[in-house]
N, C-alpha and C positions, 0 to 999 in steps of 0.2 A: 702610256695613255696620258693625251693632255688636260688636266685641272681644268673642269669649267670652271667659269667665274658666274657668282649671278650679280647685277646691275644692284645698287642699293641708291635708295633716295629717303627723306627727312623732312617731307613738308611741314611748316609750319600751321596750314590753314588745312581745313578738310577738305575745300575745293580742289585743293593741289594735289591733294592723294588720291582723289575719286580721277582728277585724269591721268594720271599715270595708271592708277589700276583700268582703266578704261582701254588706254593706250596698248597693256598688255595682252588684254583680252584673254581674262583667265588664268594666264599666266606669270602670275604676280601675287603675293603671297603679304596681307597687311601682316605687320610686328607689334603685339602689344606686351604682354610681358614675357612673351619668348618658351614659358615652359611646356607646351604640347607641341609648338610649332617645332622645334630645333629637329626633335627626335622627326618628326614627321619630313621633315628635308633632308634627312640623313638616309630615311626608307625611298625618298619619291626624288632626289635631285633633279633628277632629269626632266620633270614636268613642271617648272621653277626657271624662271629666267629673272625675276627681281622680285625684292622684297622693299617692301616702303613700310618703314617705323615711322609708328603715328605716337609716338611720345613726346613731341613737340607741337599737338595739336591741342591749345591748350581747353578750347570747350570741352575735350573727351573726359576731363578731367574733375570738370564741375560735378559738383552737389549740390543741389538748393532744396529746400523743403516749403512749398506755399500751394495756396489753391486747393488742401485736403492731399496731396500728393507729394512724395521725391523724387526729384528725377536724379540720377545716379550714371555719370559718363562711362561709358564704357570702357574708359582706361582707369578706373578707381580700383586700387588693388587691395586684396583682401585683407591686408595689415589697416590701410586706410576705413574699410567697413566695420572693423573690430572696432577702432577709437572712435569714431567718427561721431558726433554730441547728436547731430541730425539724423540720423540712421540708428544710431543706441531708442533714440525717444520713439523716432514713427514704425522703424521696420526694427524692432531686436530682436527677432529673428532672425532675418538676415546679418547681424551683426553677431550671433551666436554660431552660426552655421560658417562664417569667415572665422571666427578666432580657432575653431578643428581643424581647417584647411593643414594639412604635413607642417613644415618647421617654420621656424622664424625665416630664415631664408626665401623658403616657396612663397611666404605668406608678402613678405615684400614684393614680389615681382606679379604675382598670379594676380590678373584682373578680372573683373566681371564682366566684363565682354569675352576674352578668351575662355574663361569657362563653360557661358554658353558656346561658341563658334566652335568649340574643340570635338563636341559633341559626343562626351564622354559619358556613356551612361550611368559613371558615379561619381559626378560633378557636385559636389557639397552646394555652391552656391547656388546651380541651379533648381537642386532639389527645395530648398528655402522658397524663391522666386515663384514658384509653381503655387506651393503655397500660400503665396504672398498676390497670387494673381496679378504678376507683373506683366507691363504692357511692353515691348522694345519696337525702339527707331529705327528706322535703315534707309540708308541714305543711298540715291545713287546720282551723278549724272546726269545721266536724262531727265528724271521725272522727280527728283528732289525728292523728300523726304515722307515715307508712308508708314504705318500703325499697325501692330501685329501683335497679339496677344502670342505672349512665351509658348502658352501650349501648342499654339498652330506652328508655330516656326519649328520646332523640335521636330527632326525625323532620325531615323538609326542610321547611326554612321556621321550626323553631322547636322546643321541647320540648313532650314530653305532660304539659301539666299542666291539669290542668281549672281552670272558673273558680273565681278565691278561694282557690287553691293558692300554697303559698312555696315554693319553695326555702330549707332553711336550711345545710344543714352537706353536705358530703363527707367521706367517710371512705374512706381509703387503707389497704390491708396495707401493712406494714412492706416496701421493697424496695429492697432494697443492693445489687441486681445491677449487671453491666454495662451500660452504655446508653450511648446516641446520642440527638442532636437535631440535626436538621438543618434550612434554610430555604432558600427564597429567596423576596426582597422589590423591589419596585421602586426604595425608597429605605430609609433605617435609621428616618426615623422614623414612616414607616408601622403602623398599629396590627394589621395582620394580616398574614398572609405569601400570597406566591400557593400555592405548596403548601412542608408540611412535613411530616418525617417524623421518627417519634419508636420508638426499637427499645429493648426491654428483656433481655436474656437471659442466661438461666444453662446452664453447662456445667459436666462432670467432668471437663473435660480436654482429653477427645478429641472428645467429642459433646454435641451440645446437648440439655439438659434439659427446658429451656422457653423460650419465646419470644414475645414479644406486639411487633406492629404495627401504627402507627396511622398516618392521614394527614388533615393540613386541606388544604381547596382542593382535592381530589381528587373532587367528589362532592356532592351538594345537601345533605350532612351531613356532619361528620368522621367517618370511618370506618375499622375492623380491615381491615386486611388479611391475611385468614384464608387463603384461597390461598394467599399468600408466607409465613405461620409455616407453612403443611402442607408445604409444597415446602421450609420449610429442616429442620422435625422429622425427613421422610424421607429425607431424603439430608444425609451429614457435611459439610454446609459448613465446620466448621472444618476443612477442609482440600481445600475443592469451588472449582472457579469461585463465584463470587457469581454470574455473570448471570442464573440460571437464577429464582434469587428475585426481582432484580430484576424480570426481565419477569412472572413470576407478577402482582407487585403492580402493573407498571402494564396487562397487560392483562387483565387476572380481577378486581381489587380495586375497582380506580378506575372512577369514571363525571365524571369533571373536562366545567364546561361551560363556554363561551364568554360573556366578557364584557367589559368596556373596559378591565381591567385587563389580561387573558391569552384567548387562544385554546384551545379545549381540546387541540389538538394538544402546543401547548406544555407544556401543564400534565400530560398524558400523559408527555411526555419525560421533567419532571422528577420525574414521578413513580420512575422508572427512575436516574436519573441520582442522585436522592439517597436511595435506598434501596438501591444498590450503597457509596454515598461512609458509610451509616449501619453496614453491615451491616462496611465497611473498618474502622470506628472501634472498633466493638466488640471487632475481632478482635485489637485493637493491645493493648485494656485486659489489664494480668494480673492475675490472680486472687491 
């Protein structure tokens, strides 16, 4: 049987990637840091004629913080979100949720664009994101560059992005509030977690203000847990039992499924178990 070969190309600019992926028509696979994609060519070769690495596209790369917002290129890899002085101050969140990411190795290479495009329902950085109510770009072609809030793009199995679409930038509001991150994982260098949960909230004192919930590994996507912020908005948890939120999000939120990693029963548990230990951590921080 003869080796296909697939086409590989290296633009420099993003206009040079979007016509080649254009040219492919689907058929064409962009490279950002290679670790979901590789396995995923190894399963599907044959629906793969070229890949185009945008590692020399140097805006995918930027980080800037102005205007009350980050915007964060889609080739920024999760080592880069750990140190990163602009992302520690506006989003530490997402700069806590990158330093769990599996090993020093993963953590070099895994970006935040392939995290979301991988569309792996226990995406550490996405989970963050969600509660960070991050907005993403996506570039095509034809009609240049449109605005889509992370929760609308997420569907199971992968992102809505039509064919010949990029991903290039995330953009974050500025958020200093208190938060939590929490996980658990099989082993430390594991590149996703079985479920984790990511809580952001502000309070006057006595009552909470606002609140966002998110979870990986709960669900055939990462997803809000809108239940669990209603049930903590309505009633003072600063100063409630937590369980109440807890079981909101593990039994209203979550749809955790069974796989060789975890059973959904388990991943139900800890959906409960680490969004009471999330909701603990919050209440410690002072303002």
């Amino acid at each position: 049987m003869t080796a296909r070969l697939l086409e590989y190309f290296e633009p420099h600019f993003l206009e040079e990637a979007l016509v080649v992926l254009d040219r492919f028509d689907g058929r064409a696979r962009a490279l950002a840091g290679g670790t979901r994609l590789v396995p995923e060519l190894h399963a599907r070769l044959g629906d793969v004629a070229a890949l185009v690495n945008l590692k020399r596209v140097a805006d995918l790369h930027a980080i800037t913080a102005e205007n009350g917002a980050i915007s964060i290129g889609a080739l920024a890899t999760a080592a880069r979100l750990t140190n990163d002085p602009a992302v520690a101050e506006n989003a530490p969140l997402l700069a806590v949720a990158a330093s769990t990411l599996g090993s020093v190795q993963v953590r070099a290479l895994a970006t935040i664009g392939g995290n979301i495009c991988s569309g792996d329902p226990a995406s550490d950085l996405t989970a963050a994101l969600l509660a960070l109510d991050a907005t993403c770009c996506v570039a095509t072609l034809a009609s240049g560059e449109r605005r889509e809030s992370l929760s609308d793009l997420l569907v199971p199995g992968g992102v809505a992005l039509r064919t010949g679409e990029v991903l290039t930038r995330v953009i974050i509001p500025f958020q200093r509030s208190r938060f939590a991150y929490r996980k658990m994982a099989t082993r430390r260098g594991f590149e996703m977690a079985l479920v984790a949960v990511a809580i952001l909230l502000e309070s006057d004192g006595a009552r909470i203000q606002r609140i966002r919930i998110a979870f990986a590994g709960a669900g055939p996507t990462c997803v809000r847990g809108l239940h669990a912020e209603q049930r903590a908005l309505n009633a003072n948890i600063l100063s409630e039992d937590l369980d109440a939120v807890a079981a909101a999000a593990a039994d209203y939120d979550c749809a955790p499924q069974t796989d060789l990693r975890a059973s959904a029963l388990y991943r139900k548990q800890l959906v409960r178990v680490l969004t009471r230990r999330c909701l603990e951590d919050v209440m410690r921080v002072r303002t």
